[in-house]
TIRO-2110 file (N, C-alpha, C; in Angstrom, 1 decimal):
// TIRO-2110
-22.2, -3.7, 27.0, N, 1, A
-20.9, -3.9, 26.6, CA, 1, A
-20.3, -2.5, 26.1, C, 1, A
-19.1, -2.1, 26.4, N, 2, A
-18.4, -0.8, 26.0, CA, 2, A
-17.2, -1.0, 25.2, C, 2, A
-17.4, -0.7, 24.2, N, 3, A
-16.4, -0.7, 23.1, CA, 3, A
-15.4, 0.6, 23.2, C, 3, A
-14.0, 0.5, 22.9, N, 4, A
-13.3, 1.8, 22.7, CA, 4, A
-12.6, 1.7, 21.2, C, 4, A
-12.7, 2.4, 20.6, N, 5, A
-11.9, 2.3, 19.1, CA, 5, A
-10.5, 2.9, 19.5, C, 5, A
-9.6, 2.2, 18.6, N, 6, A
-8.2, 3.2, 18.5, CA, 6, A
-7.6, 2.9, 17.4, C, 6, A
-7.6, 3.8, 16.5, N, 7, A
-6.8, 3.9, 15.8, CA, 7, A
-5.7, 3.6, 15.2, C, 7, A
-5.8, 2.4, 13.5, N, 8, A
-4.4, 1.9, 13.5, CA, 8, A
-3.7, 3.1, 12.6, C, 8, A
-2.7, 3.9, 13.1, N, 9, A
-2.2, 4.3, 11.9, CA, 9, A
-1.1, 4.0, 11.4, C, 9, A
-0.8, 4.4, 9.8, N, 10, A
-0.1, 4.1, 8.8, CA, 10, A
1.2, 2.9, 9.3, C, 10, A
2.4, 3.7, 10.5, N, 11, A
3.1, 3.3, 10.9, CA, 11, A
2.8, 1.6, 11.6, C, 11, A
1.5, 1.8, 12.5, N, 12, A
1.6, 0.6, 12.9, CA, 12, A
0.6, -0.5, 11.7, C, 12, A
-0.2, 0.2, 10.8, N, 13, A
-0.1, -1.3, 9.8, CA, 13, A
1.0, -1.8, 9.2, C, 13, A
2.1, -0.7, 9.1, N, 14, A
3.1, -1.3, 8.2, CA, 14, A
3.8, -1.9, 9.3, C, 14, A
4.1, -2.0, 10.6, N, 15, A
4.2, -3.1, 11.4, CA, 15, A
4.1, -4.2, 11.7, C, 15, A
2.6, -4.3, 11.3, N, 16, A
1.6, -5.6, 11.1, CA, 16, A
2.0, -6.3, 10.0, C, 16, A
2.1, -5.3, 9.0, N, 17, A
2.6, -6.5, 7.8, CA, 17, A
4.2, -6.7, 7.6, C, 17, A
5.1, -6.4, 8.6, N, 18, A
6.0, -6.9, 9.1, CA, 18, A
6.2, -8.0, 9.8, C, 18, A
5.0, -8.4, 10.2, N, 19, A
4.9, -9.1, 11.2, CA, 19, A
5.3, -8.8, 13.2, C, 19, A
5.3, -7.7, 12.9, N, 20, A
5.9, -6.9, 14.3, CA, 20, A
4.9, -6.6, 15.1, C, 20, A
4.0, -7.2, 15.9, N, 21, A
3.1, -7.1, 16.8, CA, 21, A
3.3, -6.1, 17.7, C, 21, A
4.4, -6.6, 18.2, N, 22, A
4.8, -5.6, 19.6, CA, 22, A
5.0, -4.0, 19.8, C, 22, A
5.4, -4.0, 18.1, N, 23, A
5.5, -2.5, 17.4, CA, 23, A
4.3, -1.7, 17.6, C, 23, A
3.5, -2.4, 16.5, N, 24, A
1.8, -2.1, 15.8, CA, 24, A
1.0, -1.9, 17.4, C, 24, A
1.5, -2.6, 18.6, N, 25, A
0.5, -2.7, 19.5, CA, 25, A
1.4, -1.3, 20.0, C, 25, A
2.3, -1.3, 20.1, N, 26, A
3.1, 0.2, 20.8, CA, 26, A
2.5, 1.2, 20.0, C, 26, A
2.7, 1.3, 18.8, N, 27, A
2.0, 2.5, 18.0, CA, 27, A
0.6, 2.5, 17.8, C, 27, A
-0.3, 1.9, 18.2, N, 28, A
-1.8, 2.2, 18.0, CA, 28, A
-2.8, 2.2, 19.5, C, 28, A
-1.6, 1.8, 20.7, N, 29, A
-2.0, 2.0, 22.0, CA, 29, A
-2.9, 1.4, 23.0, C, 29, A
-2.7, -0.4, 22.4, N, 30, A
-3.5, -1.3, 22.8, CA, 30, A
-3.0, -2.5, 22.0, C, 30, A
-3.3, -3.6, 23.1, N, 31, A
-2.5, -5.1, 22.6, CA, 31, A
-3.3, -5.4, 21.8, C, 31, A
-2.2, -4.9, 20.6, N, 32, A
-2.7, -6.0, 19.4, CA, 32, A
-2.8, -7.7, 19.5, C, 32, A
-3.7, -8.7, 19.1, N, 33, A
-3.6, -9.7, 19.0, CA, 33, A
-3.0, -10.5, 17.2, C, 33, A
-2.6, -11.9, 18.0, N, 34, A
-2.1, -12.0, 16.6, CA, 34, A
-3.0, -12.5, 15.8, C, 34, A
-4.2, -11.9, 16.2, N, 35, A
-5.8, -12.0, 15.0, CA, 35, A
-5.3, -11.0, 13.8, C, 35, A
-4.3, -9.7, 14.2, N, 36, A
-4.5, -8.8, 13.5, CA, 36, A
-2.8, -9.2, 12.2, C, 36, A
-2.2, -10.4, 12.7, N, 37, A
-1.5, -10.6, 12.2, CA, 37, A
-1.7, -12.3, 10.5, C, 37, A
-2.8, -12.5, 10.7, N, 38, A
-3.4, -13.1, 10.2, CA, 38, A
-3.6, -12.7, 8.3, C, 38, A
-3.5, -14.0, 7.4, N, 39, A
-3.4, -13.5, 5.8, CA, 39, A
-4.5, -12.9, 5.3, C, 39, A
-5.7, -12.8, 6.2, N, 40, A
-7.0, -11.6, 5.9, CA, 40, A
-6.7, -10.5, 6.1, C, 40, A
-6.0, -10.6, 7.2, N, 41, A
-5.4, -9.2, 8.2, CA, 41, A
-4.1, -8.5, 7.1, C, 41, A
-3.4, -9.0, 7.0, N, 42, A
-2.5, -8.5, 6.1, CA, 42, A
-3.1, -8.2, 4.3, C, 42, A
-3.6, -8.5, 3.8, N, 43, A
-4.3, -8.0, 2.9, CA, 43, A
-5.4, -6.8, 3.3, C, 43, A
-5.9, -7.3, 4.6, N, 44, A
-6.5, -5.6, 4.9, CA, 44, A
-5.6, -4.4, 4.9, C, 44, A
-4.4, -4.6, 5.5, N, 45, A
-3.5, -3.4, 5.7, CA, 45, A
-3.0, -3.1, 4.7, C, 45, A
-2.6, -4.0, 3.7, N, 46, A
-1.6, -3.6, 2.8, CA, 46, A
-2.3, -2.9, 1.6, C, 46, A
-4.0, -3.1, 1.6, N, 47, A
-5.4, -2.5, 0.8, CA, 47, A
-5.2, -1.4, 1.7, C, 47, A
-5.4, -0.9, 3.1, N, 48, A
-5.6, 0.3, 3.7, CA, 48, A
-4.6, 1.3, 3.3, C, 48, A
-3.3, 0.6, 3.6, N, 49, A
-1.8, 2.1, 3.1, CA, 49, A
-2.4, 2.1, 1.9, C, 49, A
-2.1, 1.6, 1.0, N, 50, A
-2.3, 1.7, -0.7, CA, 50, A
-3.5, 2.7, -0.8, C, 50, A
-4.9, 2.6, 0.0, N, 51, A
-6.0, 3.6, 0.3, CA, 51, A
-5.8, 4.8, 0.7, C, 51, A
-4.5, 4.7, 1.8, N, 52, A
-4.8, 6.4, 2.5, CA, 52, A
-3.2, 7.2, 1.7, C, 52, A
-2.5, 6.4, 0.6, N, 53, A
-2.2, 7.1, -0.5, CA, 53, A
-2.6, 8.0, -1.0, C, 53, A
-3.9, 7.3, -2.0, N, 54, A
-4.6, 8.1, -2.9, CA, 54, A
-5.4, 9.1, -2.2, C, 54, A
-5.8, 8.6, -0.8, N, 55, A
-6.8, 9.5, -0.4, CA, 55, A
-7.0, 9.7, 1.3, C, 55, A
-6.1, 10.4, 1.3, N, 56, A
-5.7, 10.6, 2.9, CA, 56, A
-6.9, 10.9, 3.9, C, 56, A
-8.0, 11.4, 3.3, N, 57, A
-8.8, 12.1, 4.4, CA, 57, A
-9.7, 10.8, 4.3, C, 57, A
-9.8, 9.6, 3.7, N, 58, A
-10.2, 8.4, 4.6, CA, 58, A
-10.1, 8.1, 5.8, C, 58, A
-9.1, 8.4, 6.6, N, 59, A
-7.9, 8.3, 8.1, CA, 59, A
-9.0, 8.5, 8.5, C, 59, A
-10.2, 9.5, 9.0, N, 60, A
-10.8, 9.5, 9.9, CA, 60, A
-12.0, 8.6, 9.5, C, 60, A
-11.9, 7.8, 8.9, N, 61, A
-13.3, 7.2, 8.8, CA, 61, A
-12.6, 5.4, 8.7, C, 61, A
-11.7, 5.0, 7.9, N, 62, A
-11.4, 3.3, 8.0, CA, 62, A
-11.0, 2.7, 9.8, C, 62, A
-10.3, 1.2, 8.9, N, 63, A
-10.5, 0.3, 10.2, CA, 63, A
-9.8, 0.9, 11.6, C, 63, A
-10.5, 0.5, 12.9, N, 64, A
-10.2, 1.0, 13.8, CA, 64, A
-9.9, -0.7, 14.8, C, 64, A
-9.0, -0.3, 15.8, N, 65, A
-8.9, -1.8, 16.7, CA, 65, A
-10.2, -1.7, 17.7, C, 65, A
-10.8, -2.5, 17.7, N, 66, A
-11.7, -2.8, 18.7, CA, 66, A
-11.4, -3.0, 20.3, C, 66, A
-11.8, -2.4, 21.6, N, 67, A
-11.1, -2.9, 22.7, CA, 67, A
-12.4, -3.0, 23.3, C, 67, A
-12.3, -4.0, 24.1, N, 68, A
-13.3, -4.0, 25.0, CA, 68, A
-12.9, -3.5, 26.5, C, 68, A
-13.7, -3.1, 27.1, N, 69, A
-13.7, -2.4, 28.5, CA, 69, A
-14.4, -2.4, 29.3, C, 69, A
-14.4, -3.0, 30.5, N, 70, A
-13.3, -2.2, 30.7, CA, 70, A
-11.2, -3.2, 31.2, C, 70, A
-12.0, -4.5, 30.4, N, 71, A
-10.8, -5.2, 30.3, CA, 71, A
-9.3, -4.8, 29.9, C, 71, A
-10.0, -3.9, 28.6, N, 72, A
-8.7, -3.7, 27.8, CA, 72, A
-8.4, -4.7, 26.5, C, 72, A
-9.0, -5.4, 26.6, N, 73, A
-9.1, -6.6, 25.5, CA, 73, A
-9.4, -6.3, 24.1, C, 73, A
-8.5, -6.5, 23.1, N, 74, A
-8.6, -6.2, 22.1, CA, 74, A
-9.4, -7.3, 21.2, C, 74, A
-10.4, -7.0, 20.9, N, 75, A
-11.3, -8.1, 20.5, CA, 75, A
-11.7, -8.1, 18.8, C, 75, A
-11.4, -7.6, 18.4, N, 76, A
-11.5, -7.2, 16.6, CA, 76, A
-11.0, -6.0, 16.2, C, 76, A
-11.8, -6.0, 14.8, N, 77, A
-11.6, -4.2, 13.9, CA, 77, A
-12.5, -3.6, 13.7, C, 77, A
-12.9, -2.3, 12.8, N, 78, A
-14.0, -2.1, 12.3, CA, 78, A
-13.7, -0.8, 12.3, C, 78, A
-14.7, -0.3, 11.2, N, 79, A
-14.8, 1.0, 10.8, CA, 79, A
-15.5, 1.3, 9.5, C, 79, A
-15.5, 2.1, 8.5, N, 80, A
-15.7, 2.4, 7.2, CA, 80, A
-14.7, 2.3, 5.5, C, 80, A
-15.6, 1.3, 5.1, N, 81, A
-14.4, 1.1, 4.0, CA, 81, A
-13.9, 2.5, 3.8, C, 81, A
-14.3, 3.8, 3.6, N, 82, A
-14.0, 5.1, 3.8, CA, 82, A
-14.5, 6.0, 3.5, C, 82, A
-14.4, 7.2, 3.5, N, 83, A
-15.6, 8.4, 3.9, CA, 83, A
-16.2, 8.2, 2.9, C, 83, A
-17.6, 9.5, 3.5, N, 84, A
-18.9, 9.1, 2.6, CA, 84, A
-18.4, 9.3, 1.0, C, 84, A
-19.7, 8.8, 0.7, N, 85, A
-19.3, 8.8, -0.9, CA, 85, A
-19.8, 10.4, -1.8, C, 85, A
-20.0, 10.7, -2.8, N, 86, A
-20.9, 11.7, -2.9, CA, 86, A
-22.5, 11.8, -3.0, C, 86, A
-22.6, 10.6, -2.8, N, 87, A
-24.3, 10.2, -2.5, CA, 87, A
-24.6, 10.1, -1.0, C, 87, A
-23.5, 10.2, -0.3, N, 88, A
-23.6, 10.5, 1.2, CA, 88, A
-23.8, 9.2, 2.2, C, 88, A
-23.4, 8.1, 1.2, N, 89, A
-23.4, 6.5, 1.6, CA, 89, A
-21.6, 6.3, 1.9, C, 89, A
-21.7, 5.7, 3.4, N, 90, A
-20.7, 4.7, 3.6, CA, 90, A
-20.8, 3.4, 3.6, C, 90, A
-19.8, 2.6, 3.6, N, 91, A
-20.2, 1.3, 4.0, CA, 91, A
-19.4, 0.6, 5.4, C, 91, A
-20.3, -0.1, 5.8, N, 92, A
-19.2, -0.6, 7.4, CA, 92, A
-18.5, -1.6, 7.4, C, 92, A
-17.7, -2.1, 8.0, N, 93, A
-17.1, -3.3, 7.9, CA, 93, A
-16.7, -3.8, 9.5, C, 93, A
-16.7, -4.8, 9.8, N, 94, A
-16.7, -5.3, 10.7, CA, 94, A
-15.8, -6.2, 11.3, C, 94, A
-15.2, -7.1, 12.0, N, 95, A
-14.3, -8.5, 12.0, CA, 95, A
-13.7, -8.6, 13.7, C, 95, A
-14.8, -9.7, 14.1, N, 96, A
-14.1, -10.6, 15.5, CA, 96, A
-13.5, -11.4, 15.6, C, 96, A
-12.1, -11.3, 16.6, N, 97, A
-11.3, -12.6, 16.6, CA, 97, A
-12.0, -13.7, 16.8, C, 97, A
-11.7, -14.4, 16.2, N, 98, A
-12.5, -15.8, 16.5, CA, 98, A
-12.5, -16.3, 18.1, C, 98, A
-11.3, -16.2, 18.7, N, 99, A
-11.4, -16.0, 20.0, CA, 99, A
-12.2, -15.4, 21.0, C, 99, A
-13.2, -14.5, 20.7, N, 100, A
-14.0, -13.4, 21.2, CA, 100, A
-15.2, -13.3, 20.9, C, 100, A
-15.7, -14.3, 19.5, N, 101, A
-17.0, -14.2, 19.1, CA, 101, A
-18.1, -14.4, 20.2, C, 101, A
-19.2, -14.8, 19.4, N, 102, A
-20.4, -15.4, 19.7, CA, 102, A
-20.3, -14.2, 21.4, C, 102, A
-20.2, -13.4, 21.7, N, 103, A
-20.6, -12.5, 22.9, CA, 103, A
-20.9, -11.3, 22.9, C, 103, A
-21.2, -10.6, 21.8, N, 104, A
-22.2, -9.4, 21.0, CA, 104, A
-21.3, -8.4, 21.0, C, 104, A
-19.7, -8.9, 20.6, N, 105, A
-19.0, -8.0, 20.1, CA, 105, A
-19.3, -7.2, 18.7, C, 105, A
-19.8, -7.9, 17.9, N, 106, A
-20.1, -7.6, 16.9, CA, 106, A
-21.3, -6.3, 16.6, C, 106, A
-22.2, -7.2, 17.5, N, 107, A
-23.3, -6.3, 17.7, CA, 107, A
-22.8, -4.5, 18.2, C, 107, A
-22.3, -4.8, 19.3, N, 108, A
-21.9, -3.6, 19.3, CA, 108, A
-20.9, -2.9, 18.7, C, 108, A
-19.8, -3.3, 17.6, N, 109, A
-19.5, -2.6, 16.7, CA, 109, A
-20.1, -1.8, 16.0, C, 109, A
-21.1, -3.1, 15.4, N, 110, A
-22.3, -2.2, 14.5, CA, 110, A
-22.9, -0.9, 15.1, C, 110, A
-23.4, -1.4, 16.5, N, 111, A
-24.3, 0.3, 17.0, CA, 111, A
-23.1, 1.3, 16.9, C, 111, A
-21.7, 0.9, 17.6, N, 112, A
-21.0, 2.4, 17.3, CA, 112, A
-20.9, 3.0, 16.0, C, 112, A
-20.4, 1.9, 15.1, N, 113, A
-20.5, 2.1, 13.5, CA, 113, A
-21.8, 3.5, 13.3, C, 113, A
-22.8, 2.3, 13.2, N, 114, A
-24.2, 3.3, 13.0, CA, 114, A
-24.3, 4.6, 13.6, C, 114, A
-23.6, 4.8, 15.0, N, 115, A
-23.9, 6.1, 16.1, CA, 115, A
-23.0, 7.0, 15.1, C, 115, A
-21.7, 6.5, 14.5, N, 116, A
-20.7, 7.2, 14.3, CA, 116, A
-21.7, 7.8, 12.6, C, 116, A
-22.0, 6.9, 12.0, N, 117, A
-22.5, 7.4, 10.6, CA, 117, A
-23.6, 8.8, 10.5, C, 117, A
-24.4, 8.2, 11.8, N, 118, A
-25.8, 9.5, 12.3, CA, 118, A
-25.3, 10.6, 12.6, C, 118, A
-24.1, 10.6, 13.4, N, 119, A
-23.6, 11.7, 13.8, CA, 119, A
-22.6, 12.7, 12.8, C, 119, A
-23.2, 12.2, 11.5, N, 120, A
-22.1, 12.9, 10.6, CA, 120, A
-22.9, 13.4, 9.7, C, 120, A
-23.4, 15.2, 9.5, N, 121, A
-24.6, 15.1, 8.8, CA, 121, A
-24.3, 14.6, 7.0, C, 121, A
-23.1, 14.7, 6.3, N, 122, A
-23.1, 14.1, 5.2, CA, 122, A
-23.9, 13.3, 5.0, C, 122, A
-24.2, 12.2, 6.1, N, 123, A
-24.5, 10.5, 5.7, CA, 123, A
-25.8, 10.5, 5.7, C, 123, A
-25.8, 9.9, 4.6, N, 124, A
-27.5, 9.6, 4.4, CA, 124, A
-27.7, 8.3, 4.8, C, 124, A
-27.0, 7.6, 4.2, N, 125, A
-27.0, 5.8, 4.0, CA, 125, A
-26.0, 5.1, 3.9, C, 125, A
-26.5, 4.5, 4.7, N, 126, A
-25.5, 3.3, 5.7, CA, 126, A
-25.6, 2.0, 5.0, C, 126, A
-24.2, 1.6, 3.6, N, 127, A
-24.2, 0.0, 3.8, CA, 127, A
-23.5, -0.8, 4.4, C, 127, A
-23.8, -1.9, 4.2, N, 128, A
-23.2, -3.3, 4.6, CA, 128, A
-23.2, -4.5, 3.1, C, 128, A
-22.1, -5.2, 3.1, N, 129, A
-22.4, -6.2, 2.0, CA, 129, A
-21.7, -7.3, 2.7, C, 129, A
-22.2, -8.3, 2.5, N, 130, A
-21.9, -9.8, 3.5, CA, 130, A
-22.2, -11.1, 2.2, C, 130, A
-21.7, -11.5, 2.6, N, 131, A
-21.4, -13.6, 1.7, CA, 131, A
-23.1, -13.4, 2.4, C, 131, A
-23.7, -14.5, 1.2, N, 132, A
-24.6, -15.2, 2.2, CA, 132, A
-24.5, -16.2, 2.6, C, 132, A
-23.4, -16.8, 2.8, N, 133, A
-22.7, -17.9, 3.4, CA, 133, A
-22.9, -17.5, 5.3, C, 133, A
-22.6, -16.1, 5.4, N, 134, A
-22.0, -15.6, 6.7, CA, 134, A
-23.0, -15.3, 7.6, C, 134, A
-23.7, -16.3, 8.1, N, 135, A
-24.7, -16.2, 8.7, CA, 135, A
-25.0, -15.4, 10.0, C, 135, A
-23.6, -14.9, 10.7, N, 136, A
-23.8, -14.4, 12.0, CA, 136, A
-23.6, -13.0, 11.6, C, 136, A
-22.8, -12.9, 10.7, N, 137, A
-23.3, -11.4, 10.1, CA, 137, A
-24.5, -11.0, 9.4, C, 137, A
-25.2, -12.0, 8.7, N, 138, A
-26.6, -11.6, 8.4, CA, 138, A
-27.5, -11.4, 9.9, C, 138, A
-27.1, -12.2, 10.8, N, 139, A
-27.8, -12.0, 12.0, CA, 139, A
-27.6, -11.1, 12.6, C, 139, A
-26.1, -10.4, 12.4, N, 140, A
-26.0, -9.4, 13.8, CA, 140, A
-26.9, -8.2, 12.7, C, 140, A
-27.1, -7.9, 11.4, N, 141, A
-27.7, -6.7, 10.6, CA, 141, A
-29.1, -6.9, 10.7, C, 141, A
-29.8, -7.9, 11.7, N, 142, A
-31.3, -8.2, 11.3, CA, 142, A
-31.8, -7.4, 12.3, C, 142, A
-32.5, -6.7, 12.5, N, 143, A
-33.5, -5.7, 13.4, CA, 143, A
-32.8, -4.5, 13.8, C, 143, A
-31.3, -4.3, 12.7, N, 144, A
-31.2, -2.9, 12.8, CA, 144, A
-31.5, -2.3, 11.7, C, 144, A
-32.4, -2.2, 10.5, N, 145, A
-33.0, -1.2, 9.9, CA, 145, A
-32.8, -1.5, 8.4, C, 145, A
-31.4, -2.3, 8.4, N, 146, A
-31.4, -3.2, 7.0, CA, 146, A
-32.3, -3.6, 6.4, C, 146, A
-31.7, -3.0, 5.2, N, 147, A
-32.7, -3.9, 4.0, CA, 147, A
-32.3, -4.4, 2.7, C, 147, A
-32.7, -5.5, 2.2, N, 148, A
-31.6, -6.3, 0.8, CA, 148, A
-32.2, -5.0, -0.1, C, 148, A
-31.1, -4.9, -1.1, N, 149, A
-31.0, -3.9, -2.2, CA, 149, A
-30.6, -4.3, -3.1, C, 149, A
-30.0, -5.5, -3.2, N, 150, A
-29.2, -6.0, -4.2, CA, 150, A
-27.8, -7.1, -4.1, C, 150, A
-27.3, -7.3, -5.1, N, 151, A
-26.5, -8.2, -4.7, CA, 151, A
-24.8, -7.8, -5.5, C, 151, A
-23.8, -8.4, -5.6, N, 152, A
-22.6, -7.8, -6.3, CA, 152, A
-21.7, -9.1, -5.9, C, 152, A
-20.7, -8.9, -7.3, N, 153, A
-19.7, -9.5, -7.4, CA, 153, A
-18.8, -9.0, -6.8, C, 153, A
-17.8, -9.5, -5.9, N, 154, A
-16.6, -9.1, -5.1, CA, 154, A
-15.0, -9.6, -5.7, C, 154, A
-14.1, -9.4, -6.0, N, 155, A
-13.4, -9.8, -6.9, CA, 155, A
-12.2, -11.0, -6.1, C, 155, A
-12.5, -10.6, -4.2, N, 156, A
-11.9, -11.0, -2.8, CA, 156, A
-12.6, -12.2, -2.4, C, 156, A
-14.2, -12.0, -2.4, N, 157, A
-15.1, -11.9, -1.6, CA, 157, A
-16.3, -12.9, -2.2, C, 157, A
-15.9, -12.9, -3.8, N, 158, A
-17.0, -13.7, -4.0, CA, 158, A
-18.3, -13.0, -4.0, C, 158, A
-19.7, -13.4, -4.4, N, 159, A
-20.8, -13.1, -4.1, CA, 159, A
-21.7, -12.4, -3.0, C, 159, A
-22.1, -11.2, -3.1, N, 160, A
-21.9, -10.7, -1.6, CA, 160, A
-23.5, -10.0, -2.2, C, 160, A
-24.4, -10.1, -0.8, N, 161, A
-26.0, -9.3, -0.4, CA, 161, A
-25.4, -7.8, 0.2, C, 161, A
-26.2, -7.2, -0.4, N, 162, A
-25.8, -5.5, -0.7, CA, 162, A
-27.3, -5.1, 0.6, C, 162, A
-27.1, -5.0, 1.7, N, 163, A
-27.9, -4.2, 2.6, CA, 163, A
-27.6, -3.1, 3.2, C, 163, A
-28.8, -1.9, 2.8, N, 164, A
-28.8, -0.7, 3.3, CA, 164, A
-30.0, -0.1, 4.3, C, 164, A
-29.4, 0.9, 5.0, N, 165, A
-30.4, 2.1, 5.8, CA, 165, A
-30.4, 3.0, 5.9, C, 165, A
-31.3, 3.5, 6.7, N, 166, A
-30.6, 5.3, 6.3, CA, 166, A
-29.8, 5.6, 7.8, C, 166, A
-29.4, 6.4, 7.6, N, 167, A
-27.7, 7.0, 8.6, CA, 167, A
-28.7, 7.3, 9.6, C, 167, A
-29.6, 8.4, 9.4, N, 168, A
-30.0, 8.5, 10.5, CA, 168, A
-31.5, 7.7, 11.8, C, 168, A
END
């Protein structure tokens, strides 16, 4: 499976949380679906501007549209809540249209994710924090290198398992 990322920027999340599809999909250069127009989805974007406010050189590391190819099909998001930290840890984030699951979109998020982390010598360590409710995301993190480290309160999110590895 071949993933291509593109880029949402600033202009077309504030699109999205217009509710302007046709915009957000014109300015990020692939059909958005109305997955990305969804009240998860809109709390994502309106946390991401508020993000690349305070701290603009995030841009090259947060959420990206997912396309699959060589369809063109835009099948989720993903990227880094945002660049490394000063301990040299990011963390990933992930999310498939429900329309598109269960066919190892996810899976391959993660490997670009991870290819993109290794390829950055800052990064030491790669997290993830997931519900333990969310079982196909505990599954898609099982035999890539993860390991429980801990656990954390989410103030969104509820209860979340804190799994890490190293970048490279």
């Amino acid at each position: 499976m071949t993933l291509r990322f593109v880029e949402l920027p600033p202009p077309a999340m504030t699109a999205l949380l217009d509710g302007d599809l046709a915009t957000a999909s014109a300015l990020a250069g692939a059909p958005l679906t109305a997955y990305f127009l969804t009240e998860d989805a809109q709390w994502l974007w309106r946390y991401r501007l508020d993000q690349l406010e305070r701290s603009p050189g995030d841009a090259a590391w947060i959420v990206r549209a997912a396309v699959a190819e060589p369809e063109g099909t835009v099948v989720g998001h993903s990227g880094f809540h945002s660049a490394p930290d000063e301990n040299g840890t990011v963390e990933i984030s992930y999310s498939v249209d429900p329309a598109h699951r269960r066919r190892g979109h996810a899976t391959a998020m993660l490997a670009a994710l991870l290819a993109r982390a290794a390829a950055e010598p800052s990064v030491r360590t790669v997290r993830a924090t997931i519900s333990p409710d969310n079982a196909a995301s505990l599954a898609t993190l099982a035999g890539n290198g993860f390991r429980h480290v801990g656990e954390q309160w989410d103030e969104r999110d509820g209860r979340e398992l804190i799994f890490e590895r190293p970048a490279g």
